[in-house]
N, C-alpha and C positions, 0 to 999 in steps of 0.2 A: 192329577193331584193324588199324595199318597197321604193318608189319616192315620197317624198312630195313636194310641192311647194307651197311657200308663196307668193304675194305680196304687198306691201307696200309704203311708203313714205318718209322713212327714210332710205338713204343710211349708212347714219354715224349711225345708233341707228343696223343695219343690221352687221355693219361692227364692230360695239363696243360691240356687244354680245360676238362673237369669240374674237373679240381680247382678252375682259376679262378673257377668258376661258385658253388662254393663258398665261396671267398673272397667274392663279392659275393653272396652268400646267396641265389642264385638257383635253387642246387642243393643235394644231402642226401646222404652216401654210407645207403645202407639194408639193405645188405646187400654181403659180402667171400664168395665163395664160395669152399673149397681155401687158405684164408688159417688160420694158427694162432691168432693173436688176433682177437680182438672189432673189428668193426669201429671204433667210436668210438677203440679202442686202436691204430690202424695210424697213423704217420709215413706219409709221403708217398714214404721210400725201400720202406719196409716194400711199399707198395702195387708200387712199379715192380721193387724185385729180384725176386719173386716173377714174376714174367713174365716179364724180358729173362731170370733164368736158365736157362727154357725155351725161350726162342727162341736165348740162344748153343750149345744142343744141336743145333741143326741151322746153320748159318752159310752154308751155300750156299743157302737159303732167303730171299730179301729181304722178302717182301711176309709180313713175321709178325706183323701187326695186324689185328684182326679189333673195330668200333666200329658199335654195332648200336643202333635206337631204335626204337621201342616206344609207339606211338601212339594213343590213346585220343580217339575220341569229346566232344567239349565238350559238357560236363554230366554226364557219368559219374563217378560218387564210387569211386574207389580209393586205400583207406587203405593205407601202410606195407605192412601183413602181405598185403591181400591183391597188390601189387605182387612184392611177394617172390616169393610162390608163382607167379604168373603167366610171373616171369623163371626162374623153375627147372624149370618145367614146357616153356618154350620153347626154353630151351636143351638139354635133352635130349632134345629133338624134333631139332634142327637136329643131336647127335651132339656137342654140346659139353660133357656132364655131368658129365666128368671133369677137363675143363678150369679152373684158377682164373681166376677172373672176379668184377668191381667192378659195382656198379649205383647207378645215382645217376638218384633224381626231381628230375626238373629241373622250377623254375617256373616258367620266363621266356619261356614262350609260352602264346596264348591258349589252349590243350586239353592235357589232361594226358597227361602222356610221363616217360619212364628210356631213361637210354642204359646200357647195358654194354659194357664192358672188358676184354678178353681175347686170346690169341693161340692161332693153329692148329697152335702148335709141339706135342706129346703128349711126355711125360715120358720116351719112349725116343727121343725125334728125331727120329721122323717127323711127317708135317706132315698136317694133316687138308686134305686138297681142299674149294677154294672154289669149285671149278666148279658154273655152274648151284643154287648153294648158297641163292641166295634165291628163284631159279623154282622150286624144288621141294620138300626138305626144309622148308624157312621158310613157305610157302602152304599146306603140309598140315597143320603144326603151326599155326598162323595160324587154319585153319577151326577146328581141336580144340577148341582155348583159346577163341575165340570162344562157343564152345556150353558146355563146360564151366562158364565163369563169366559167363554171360547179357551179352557185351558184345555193344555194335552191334557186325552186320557192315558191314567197308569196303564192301561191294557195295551198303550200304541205309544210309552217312550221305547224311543231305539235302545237295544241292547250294545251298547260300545265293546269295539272287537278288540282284543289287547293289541298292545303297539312292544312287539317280539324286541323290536332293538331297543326299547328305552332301557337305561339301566335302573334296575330294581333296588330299591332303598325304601326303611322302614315309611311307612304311611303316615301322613302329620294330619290331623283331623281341619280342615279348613281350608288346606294347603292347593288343593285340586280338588275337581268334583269325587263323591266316596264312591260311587260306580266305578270308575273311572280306574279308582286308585286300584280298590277291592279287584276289578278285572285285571291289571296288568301283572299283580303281586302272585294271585293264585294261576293264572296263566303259567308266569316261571316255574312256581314252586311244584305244581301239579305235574310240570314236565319231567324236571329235575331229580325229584326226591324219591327215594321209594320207602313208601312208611305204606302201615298195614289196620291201621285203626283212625278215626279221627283226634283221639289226645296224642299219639302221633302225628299226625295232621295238626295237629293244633302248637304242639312243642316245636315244628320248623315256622307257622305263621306267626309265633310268637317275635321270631327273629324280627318279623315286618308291621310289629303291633299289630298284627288282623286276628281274629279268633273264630270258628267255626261254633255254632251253638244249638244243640237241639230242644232247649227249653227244656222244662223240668218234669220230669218224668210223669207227672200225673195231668202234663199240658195235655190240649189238644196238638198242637206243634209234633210233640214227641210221638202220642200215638197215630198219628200218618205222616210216620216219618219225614218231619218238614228239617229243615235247614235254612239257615241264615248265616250271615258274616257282618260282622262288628269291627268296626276301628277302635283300637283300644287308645287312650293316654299314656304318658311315660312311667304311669303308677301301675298299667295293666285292665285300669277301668275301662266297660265299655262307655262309649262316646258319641253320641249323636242317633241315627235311625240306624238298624241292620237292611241290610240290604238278603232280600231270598232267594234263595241259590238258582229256582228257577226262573228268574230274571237276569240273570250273567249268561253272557256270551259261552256259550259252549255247557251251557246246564249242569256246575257242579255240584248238585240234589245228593243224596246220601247215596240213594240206586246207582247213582255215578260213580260215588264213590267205591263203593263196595265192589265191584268189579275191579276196580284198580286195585284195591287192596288183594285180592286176591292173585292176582299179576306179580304185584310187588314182593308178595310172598317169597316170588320164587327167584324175581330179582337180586333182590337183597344177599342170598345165602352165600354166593361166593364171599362176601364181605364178614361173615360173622368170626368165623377164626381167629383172621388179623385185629379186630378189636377185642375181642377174648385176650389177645395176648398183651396188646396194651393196656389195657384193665389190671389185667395179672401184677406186671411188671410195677404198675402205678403204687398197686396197694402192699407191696411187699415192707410199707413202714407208716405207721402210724400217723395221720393227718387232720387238719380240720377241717369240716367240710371246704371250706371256701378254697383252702390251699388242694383240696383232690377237683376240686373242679378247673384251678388255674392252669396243675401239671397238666391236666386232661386237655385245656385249650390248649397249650402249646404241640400237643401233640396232636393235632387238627380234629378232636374229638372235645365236642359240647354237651355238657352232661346239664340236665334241668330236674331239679330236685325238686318235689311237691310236697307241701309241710304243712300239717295241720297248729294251729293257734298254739299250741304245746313247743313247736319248734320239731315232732318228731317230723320224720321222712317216709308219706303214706304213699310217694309213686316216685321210681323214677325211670327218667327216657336220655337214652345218647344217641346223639346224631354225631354219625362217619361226614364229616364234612368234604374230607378228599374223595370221599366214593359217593355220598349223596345219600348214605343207606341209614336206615332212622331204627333204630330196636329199643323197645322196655326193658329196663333190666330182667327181670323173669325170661326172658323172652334166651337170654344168654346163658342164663344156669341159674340157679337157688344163690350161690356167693355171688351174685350182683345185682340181688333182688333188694326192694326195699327196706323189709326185715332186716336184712342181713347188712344192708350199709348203714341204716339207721343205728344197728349194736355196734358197727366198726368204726364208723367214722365220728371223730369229736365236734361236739358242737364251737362254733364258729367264734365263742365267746371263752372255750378252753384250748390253754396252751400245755402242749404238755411236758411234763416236769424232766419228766428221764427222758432224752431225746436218744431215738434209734439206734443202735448200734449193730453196723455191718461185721461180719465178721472177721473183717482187715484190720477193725475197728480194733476188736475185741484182742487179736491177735497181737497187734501190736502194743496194746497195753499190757498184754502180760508179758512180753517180752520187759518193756519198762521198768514194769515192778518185779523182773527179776534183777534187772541190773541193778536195779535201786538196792536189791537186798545183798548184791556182792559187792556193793561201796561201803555198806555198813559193816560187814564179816570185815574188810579191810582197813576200816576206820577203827576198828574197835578190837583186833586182835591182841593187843598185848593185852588191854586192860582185862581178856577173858581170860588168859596165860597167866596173869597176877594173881585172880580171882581162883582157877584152880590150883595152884598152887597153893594157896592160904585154907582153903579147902580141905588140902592132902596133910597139911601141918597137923589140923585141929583134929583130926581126924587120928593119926600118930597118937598125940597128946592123950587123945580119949580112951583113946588103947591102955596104956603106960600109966592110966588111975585106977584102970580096974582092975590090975594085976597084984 
């Protein structure tokens, strides 16, 4: 069994994930723990006053969400009852047995799993400490239950080998087990691509919803260089548990990584020139982003633009899809850095007014409006011949007063 825990700030955003999964019958409430009715009998207010009234007893407290999942083994039969027991047995492990709390088995991944619902607020307002709450409390309880009801241990599920011939296609969260899926996609992609950092790495698993993550800088995660991988959704969210790298078949871990980056380093270089020159050719006229990114697909080159909340453009990465070879713009020259496309290229919401003009363009209009001006000389010659002439009279005339 594998124990994750979340915390957060959003009871209602914690409690409307499952509930939606419900709506699309992906999910089951199975158990209401500290609740007066019958679970089948709770409203959807019924489920959330019963929490936030606990968490508004402490309000100097933000982080009063506590969203836990509960991980089984694919092919392990856990009915209803014995779920139940397994979730009450775990929770009073972790210290939370007093606390009310939701459990919902969720279907919609390949290996069976329940998330529970709960907050660290306690009925007098103090707040139950999240510190070190799943390194410790969670993994003792974790081995317990493990023995208790004969589940695999995490430390002895088999690592599935990828399957070389399946064809690779983007990953659907539910769809197959997420090991399964996660091993067969970086399998390819790892073979395949030569990219030299992980947001390289991350911009071709993009193509597969998968995302590579090292937590946030001031994790523990980050500083012993851990790694995970995420299925994302069609919006880019991650989606379900990550799975860590040193649990896949062939141990894509950062150290793994990093070696191959350096490999690919030198992979790749034949390749840089010929997209330099498509680059080139691309931007020689004015566009919107979306239209520099469209010419760029047809010309077997995927450009992924990274935009901060403003809409500017803080990264970008193209992947040589005919050669496999992945480069950041910096990586190609200063002109295809993100500075430099973010000043050049128009946002996607401007069209622009004066459309490009080549200089076959230019050339042939002025041929145009020369011709234009020798129909006019032609059209208009006598009336200029009448006009000098009456000119040259008046002129005479003005002579012939002042003598």
């Amino acid at each position: 069994m594998v124990a994750k825990i979340k915390s957060g700030k959003s009871l209602m955003g914690a409690l409307n994930y499952n509930e939606n999964k419900v709506k699309q019958h992906k999910a089951e409430l199975i158990d209401a723990a500290g609740y007066i009715k019958d679970p089948a009998d709770l409203s959807f207010y019924d489920k959330l006053l019963r929490l936030t009234d606990l968490a508004e007893r402490n309000e100097r407290t933000k982080t009063n969400t506590v969203h836990i999942s509960l991980n089984f083994a694919n092919g392990e039969a856990l009915p209803a009852g014995k779920l139940q027991a397994i979730a009450r047995d775990y929770m009073q492990g972790i210290g939370f047995e007093n606390q009310p709390y939701l459990v919902y088995r969720h279907m919609d991944a390949g290996h069976p799993h329940c998330h529970i619902v709960t907050t660290n607020i306690k009925s007098d307002g103090h707040r139950i400490s999240l510190h070190y709450l799943g390194q410790n409390e969670s993994e003792k309880t974790r081995r317990a239950i493990e023995v208790k009801y004969e589940l695999i241990r995490a430390e002895e599920q088999a690592k599935p080998k990828p399957d070389l011939k399946a064809d690779v296609s983007a990953a659907e969260y539910g769809k197959t087990e997420t090991k399964r899926t996660i091993t067969n996609i970086l399998a390819y992609v790892l073979r395949a691509y030569k990219f030299t950092s992980v947001p390289e790495l991350n911009a071709v698993l993009g193509q597969y919803n998968i995302q590579a993550g090292r937590g946030s800088k001031d994790s523990r995660m980050y500083a012993h260089a851990g790694l995970v991988y995420w299925i994302l959704d069609k919006q880019g969210n991650k989606i379900g548990v990550p799975v860590k790298a040193s649990t896949i078949y062939g141990k894509p871990t950062l150290k793994t990584l990093e070696e191959k980056f350096r490999l690919n380093a030198q992979l790749r270089k034949p390749f840089k020139d010929d997209l330099i020159k498509i680059l080139a050719t691309t931007l020689t006229k004015p566009l919107i982003q979306r239209d520099f990114q469209k010419a760029l697909r047809e010309q077997g080159v995927q450009c992924i633009l990274r935009k901060n909340e403003e809409g500017r453009i803080y990264g970008v990465t193209f992947i040589d899809q005919k050669n496999k070879a992945v480069f950041n713009g910096s990586d190609l020259g200063k002109a295809y850095s993100a500075n430099q496309l973010s000043a050049l290229l128009l946002p996607d919401s401007v069209k622009p007014k004066f459309p490009y003009q080549h200089e076959a363009q230019q050339s042939n209009e002025s041929s145009q409006t020369s011709a234009g001006d020798e129909l006019i000389d032609v059209l208009f010659a006598a009336e200029r011949e009448d006009l000098a002439a009456l000119n040259k009279f008046k002129r005479k005339k003005r002579k012939g007063l002042n003598l």
